[in-house]
C-alpha positions in Angstrom: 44.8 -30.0 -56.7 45.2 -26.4 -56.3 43.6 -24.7 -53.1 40.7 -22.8 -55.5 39.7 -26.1 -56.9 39.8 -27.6 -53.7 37.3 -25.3 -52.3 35.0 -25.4 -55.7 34.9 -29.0 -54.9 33.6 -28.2 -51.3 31.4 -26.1 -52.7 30.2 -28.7 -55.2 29.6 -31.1 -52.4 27.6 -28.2 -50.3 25.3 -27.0 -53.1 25.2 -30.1 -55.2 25.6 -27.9 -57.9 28.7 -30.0 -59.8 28.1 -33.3 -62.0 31.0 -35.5 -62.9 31.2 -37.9 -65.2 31.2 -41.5 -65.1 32.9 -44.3 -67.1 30.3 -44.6 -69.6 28.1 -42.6 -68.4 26.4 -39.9 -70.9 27.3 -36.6 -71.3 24.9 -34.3 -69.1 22.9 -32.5 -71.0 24.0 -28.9 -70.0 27.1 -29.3 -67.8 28.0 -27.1 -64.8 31.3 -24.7 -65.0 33.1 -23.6 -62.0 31.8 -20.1 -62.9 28.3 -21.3 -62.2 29.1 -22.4 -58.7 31.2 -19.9 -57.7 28.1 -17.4 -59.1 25.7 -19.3 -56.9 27.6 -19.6 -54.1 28.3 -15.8 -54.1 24.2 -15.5 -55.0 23.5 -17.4 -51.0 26.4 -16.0 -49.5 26.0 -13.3 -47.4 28.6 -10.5 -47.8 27.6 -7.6 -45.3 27.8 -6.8 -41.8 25.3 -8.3 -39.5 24.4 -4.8 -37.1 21.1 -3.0 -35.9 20.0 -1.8 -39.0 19.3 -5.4 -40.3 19.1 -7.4 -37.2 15.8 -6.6 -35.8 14.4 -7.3 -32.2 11.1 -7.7 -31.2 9.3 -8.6 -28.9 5.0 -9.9 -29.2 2.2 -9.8 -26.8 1.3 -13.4 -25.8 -2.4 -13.7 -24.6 -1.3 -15.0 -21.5 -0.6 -12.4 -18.8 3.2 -11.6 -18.2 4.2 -13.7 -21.2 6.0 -12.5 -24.5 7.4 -14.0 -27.7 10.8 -13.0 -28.4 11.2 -12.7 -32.6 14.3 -11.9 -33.8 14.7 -11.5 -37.8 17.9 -11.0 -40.4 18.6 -10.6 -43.8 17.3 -13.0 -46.0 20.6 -13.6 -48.0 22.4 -15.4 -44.8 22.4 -19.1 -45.5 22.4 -20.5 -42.3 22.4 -18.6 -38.6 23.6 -19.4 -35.6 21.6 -18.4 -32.8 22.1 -18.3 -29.2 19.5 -16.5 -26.5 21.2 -15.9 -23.1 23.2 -19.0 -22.0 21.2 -21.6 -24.2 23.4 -23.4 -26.6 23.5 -22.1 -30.0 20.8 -23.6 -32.9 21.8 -23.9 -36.5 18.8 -22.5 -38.3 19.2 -23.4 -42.2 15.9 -22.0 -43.8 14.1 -19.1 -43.1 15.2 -15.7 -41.2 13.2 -15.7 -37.8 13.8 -17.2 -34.8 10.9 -16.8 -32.0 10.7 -18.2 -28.4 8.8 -17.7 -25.3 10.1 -15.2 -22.4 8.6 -13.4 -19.4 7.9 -9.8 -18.8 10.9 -7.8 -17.9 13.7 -10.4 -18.7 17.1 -8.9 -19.7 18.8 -11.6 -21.8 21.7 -11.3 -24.3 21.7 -12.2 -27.8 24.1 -13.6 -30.1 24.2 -14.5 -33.8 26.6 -15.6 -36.5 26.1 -15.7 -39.9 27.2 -18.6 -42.3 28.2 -18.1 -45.2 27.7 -20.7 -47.7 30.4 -23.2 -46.8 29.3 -23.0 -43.1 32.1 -20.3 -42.1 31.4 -17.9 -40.0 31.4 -14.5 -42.0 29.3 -11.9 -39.0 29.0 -11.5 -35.6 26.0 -9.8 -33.4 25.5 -9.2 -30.0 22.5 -7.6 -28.5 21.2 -7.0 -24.9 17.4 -6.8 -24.8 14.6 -7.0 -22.2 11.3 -7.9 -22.2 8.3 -5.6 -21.3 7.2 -4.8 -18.1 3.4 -5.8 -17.0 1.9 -6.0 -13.9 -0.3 -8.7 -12.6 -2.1 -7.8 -9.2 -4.0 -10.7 -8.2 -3.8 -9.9 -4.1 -4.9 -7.2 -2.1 -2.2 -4.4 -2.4 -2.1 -1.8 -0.1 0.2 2.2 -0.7 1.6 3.3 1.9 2.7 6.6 0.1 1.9 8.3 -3.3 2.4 5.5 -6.2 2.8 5.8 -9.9 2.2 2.2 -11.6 3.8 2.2 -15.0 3.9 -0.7 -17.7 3.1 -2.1 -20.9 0.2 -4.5 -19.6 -1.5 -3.9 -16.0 -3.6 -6.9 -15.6 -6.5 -6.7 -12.4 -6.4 -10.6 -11.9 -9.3 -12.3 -9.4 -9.2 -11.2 -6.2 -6.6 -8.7 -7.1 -7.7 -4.9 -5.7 -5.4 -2.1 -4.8 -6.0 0.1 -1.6 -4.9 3.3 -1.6 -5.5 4.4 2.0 -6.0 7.8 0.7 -2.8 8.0 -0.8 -2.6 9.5 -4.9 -2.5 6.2 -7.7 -1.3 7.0 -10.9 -1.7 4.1 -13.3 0.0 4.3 -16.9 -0.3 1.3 -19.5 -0.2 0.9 -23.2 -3.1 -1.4 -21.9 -5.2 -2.5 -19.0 -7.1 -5.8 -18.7 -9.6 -6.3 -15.6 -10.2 -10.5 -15.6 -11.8 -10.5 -12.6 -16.1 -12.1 -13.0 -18.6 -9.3 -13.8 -21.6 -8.2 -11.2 -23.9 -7.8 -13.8 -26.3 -9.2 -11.1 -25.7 -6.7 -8.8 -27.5 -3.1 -9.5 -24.7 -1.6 -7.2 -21.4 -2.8 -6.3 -20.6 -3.3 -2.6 -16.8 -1.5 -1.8 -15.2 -5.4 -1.2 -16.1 -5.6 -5.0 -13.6 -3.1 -5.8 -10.7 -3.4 -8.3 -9.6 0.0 -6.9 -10.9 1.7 -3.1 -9.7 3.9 -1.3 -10.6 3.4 2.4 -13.4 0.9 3.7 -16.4 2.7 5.1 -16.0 3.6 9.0 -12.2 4.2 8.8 -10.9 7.5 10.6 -8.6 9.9 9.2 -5.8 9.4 10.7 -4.6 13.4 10.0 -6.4 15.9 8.4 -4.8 15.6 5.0 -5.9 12.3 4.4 -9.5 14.3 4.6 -9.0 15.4 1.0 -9.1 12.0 -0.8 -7.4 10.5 -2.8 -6.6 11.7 -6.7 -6.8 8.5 -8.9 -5.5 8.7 -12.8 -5.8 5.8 -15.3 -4.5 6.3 -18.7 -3.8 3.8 -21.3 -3.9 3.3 -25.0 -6.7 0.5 -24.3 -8.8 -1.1 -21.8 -10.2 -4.4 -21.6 -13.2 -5.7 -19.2 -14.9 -3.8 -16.2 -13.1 -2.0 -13.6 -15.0 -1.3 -10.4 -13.8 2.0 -8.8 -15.2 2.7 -4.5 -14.1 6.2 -3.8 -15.2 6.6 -0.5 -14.1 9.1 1.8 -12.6 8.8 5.3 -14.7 9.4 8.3 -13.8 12.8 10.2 -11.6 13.2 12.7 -13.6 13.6 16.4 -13.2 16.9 18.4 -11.2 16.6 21.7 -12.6 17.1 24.6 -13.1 19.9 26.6 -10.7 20.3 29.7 -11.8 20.0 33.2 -12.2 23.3 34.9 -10.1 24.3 37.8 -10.7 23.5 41.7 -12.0 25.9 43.9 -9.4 27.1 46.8 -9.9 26.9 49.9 -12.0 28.9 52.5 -10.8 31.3 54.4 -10.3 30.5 58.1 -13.1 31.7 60.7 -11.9 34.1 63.0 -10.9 32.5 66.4 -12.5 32.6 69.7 -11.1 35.5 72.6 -11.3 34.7 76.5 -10.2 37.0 79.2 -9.1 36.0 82.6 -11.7 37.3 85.3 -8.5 36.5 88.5 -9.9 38.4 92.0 -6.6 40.6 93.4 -6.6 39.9 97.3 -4.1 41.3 100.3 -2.0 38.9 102.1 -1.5 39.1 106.1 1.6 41.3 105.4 0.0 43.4 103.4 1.4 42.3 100.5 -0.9 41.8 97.0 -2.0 38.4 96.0 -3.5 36.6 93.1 -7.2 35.1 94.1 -9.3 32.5 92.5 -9.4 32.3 88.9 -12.2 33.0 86.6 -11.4 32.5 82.7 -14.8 33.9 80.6 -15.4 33.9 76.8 -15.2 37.3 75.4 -16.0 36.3 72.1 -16.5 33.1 69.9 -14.5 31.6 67.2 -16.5 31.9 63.6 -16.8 29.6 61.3 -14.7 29.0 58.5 -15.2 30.5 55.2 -17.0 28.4 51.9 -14.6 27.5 49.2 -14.7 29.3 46.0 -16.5 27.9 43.3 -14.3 25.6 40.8 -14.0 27.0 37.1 -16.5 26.3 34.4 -15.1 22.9 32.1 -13.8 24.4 28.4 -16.3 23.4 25.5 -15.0 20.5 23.4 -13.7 20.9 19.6 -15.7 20.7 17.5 -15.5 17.3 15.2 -13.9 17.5 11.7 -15.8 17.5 8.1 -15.7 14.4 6.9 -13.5 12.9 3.5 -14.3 13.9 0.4 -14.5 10.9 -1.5 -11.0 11.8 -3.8 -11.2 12.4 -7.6 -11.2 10.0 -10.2 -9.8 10.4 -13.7 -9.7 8.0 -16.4 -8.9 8.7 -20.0 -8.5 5.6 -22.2 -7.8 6.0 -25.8 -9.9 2.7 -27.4 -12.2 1.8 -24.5 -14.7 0.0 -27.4 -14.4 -3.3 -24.6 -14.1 -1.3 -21.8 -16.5 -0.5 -18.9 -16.2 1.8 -16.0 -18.3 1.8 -12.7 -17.5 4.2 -9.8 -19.3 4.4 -6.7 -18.7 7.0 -4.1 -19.2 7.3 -0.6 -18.9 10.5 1.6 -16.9 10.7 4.8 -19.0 11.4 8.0 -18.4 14.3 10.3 -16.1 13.5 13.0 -18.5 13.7 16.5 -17.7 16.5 18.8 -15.7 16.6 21.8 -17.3 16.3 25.3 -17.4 19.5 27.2 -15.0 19.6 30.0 -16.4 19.0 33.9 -16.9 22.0 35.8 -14.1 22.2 38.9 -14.7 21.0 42.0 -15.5 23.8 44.8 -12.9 24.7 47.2 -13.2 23.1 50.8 -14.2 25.6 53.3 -12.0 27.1 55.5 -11.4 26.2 59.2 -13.2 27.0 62.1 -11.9 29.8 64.5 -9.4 28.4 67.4 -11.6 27.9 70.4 -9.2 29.0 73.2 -8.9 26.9 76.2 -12.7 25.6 75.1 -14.1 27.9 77.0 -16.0 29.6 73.9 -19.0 27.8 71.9 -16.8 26.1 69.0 -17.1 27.1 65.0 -17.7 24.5 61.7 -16.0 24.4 59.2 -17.0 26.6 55.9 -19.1 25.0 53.0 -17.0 23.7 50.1 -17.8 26.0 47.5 -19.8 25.1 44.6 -18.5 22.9 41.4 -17.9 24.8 38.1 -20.3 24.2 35.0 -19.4 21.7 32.9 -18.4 22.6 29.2 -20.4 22.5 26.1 -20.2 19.8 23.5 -18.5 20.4 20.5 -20.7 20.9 17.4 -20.1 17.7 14.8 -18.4 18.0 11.6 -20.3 17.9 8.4 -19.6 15.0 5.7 -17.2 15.2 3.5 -18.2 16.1 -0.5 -18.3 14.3 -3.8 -15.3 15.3 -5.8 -15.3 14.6 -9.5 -15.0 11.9 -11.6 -13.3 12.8 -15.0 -13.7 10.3 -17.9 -14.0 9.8 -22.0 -15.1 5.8 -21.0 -18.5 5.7 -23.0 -20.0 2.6 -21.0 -19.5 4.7 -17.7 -22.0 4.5 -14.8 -21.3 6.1 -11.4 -23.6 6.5 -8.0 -23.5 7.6 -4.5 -23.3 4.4 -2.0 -24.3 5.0 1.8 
């Protein structure tokens, strides 16, 4: 049997596309030639190049969050494909040109395929690296401890999912944005733990002035989906220092001392010579008393407090926002308080009495201490912070100033 009949045989067997006769068997009515099967083989075979222009990658939105179908389609003329999706084993598929399956967001996977021909032979090879969307789910309190940019297909606000800012910028870019969390519809105004998005809770200090200007939200997305609850609310201002003390008095100046004078009667001895007679020491003059102090310095005024936060801008532009609804309440910072005035100084202690010589002279006090410095003024408080903007195209919008 030569090797072309051979493989029309095969073929036969493949496509059941041959009849043979039997001993006694009837002539078919309209017998099959080699030509027909080698026609119809060559009509499913596929003759081309399996590459990126026919081979086509996709991947669909499941409704659950995070989760993607992978589809991958070919030409329709391949018989049979061989299909393998990172390390599975590979699947025959004999009718049709899709293959889907499940896969998470942002999965790299490899893919191969190979084309059958009509025999089963491999006749094309593809290899493709792919990965899977990105979406967020935040379904936990998450707190920025610097200027964020969020960035993904699908952002999903989950239940008890919220994002802090702690007055840091949030920039949030998705094709879409789904809020899942149970609607307040009850309440008339939101309280700031019902928050998808806050900034600071109410009472929190600045902890540096720049934090003072709020933060600068930005949403953007293609869609929106459900009702996202928005608490701007500002920080509270930063308090004045205090004042510093005043300065102490110094010290008095010493009285002046006492003076004494020896009063001694001058006598002649028996040979005539001079001698020294009793002793009489008197008080010419008494020691003063010391000095007062000098007054202590006046205490320095205290700072005054800071303004307040403002309570950060908000902009949210969402292209189809037809399911979409938007509630922002703001809160103003309070004005930090101002800073205790300083205490006055303490006088000086007075200065010391005048020496009293020998005792013999009424003795002197000490001087006052001098008197203690005013104290400083209070610094003035700071105002409250403002209410920056809120910058939207969101037609079910409500916003309101919270306490």
């Amino acid at each position: 049997m030569s090797l072309r009949t051979t493989s029309i045989f095969a073929l036969c067997l493949f496509l059941g596309a041959c009849a043979f006769k039997k001993d006694g068997a009837k002539e078919p009515s309209s017998p099959t030639s080699n030509s027909d099967v080698i026609e119809t083989v060559e009509k499913v075979s596929f003759t081309g190049e399996l590459n990126e222009s026919n081979v086509k990658i996709n991947f669909i939105e499941d409704e659950e969050p995070g989760l993607y179908r992978l589809e991958i389609t070919w030409p329709e003329e391949v018989p049979a494909m061989k299909v393998s999706v990172g390390n599975t084993p590979y699947q025959i598929l004999k009718s049709g040109n899709r293959f889907t399956m499940p896969i998470g967001y942002s999965t790299k996977t490899n893919i191969h395929l190979v084309a059958l021909n009509a025999l089963g032979g491999e006749s094309s090879t593809f290899t493709a690296e792919a990965t899977s969307p990105k979406d967020i789910l935040i379904s936990n309190e998450e707190y920025l401890d610097q200027d964020s940019v969020i960035s993904a297909n699908r952002i999903y606000l989950l239940e008890n999912g919220r994002i802090i800012t702690n007055g840091y910028d949030l920039s949030l870019n998705a094709n879409k944005i789904y809020v899942t969390s149970p609607s307040l519809e009850s309440k008339s105004r939101m309280h700031f733990r019902d928050a998808h998005i806050l900034t600071t809770t109410p009472k929190n200090v600045a902890t540096s002035i720049e934090f003072l200007k709020g933060s600068h939200i930005k949403i953007k997305a293609q869609k929106a989906v459900g009702h996202l609850r928005v608490a701007m609310v500002g920080f509270n201002g930063i308090d004045g220092k205090p004042g510093s003390n005043g300065t102490a008095g110094t010290v008095g100046k010493k009285g002046r001392d006492g003076d004494i004078k020896d009063f001694s009667e001058y006598c002649v001895n028996d040979d005539g010579r001079p001698c020294l007679g009793s002793s009489q020491i008197s008080c010419t003059a008494n020691p003063t008393n010391g000095e007062a102090g000098s007054p202590g310095s006046q205490g320095q005024d205290g700072e005054s407090g800071s303004a307040g936060g403002n309570s950060g801008i908000l902009t949210a532009i969402i292209d189809d926002h037809t399911q979409f609804k938007l509630e922002v309440a703001q809160r103003r910072g309070l004005g930090g308080r101002g800073g205790a005035g300083g205490k006055g100084g303490q006088g000086g202690p007075g200065g010391a009495p005048g020496d009293n010589p020998l005792k013999k002279c009424k003795s002197a006090a000490v001087g006052p201490r001098g008197t203690n410095g005013a104290d400083g003024k209070p610094g003035p408080d700071g105002k409250a912070g403002l209410l920056d903007d809120v910058i939207t195209n969101v037609s079910n919008f409500s916003r309101y100033e919270i306490d």
